[in-house]
N, C-alpha and C positions, 0 to 999 in steps of 0.2 A: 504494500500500500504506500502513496505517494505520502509524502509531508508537506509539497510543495505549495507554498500562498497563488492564488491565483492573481497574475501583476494585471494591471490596468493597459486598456492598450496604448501603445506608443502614441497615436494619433491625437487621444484623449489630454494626454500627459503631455504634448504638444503645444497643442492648443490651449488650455490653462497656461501653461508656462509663458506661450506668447500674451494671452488676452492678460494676463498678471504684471507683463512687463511696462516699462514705462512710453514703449513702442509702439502700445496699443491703441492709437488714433483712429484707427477704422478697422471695420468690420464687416466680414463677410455673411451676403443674405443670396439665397438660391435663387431663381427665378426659372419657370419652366421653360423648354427646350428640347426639341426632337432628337433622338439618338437611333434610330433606323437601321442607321450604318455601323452599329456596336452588335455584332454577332451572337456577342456572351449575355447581354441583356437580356432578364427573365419576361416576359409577356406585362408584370407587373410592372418591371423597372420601366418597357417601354411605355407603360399607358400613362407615367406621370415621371416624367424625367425631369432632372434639375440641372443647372449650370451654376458654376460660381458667377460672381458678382461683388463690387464692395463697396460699401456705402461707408461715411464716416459715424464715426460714435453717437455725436451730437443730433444726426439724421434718424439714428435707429426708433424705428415706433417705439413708445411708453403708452402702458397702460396703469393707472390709479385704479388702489382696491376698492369698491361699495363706500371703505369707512374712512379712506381718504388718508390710512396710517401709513398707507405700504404704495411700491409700485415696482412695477418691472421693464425692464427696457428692451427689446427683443433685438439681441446683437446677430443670430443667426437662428435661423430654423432648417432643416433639409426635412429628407425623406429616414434619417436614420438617429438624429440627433437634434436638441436645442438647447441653446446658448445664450443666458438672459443676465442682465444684470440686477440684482435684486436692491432695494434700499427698502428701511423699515424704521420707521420713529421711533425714538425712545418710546421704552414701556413695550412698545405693541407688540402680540403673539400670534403666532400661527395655529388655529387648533387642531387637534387630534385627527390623523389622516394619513390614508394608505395609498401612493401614485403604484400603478402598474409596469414600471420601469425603475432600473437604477438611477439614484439623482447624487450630484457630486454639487458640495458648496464649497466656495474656496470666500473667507471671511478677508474683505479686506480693510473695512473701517467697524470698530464697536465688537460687542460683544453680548456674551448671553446662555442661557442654554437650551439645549435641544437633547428632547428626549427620543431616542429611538428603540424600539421594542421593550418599554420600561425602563431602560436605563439613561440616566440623565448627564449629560457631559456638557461640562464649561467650554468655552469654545472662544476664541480671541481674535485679532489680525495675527494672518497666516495659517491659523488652521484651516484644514481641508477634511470637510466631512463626507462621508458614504454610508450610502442609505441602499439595500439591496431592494431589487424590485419587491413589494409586497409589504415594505417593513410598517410599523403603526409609528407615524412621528409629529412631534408637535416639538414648538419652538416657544419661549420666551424672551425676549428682549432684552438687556441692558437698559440702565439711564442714560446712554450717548443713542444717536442714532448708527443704525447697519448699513454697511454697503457689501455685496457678496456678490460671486458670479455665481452664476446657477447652469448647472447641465444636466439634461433628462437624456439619458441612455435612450430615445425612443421621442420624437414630439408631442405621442398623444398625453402626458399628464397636463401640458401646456395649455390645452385645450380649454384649461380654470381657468384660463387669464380672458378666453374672451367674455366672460360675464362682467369684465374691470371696464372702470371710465377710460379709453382712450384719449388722447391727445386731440382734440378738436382738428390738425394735421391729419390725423392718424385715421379718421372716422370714416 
């Protein structure tokens, strides 16, 4: 029997590393495109294909929670991944809730904690937290406000955010 941790893939670990750096001025968003001419393409891959694209930070759609605590900024979505930027007011929490995909937060302003399957961790700038698909998680806040990147292994958890106030831009 193996002992081996299962590592993250390189692309993921990528990606954070760059969206983390102080280089990260723009951002890439997919936009559909015909692939015909890609042989290996499964019948699904052709029926909704994506091309890169990159728009700057400041441009990427934001959407404001109901309660006006929270919002997120939509740096990237595809067909296999999304890449948000998260911010959260002092105080405000997240309640109790299970996404159907693995989600990675990488903390880069504030702090808090977050419980994931019962168990609760303090969490700071520079932590990066993992959340396995299914897990039950709820967040608390700090008295500074959050800012974090957010990735869902998969776009569909992201799907909560279209019930959020959009950006009048954005509508």
């Amino acid at each position: 029997m193996s002992s081996r941790r299962p590592r993250a893939s390189l692309p993921l670990v990528a990606l954070l590393a760059f969206a983390a750096g102080a280089c990260a001025t723009a951002v890439a968003t997919p936009e559909p495109v015909a692939r015909a001419s890609d042989p290996a393409s499964s019948p699904a891959e052709s029926e909704a294909p994506v091309t890169p694209s990159v728009v700057a930070a400041a441009d990427a759609r934001r959407a404001v929670a109901p309660s006006g605590k929270a919002s997120v900024r939509v740096l990237a979505q595809g067909t296999n991944a999304f890449v948000g930027e998260l911010s959260m007011d002092a105080g405000a929490a997240v309640p109790e809730h299970a996404d159907p995909t693995e989600e990675y937060i990488h903390v880069l302003e504030g702090s808090g904690t977050i419980t994931i399957d019962g168990q609760a961790h303090d969490i700071t700038p520079g932590a990066t937290v993992f959340m396995p698909a299914g897990a039950v998680v709820s967040y608390q806040n700090g008295d500074a406000p959050m800012r974090a990147l957010q990735v869902f292994a998969g776009p569909e958890p992201a799907a909560k955010y279209d019930a959020w106030n959009w950006d009048a831009e954005d509508a």
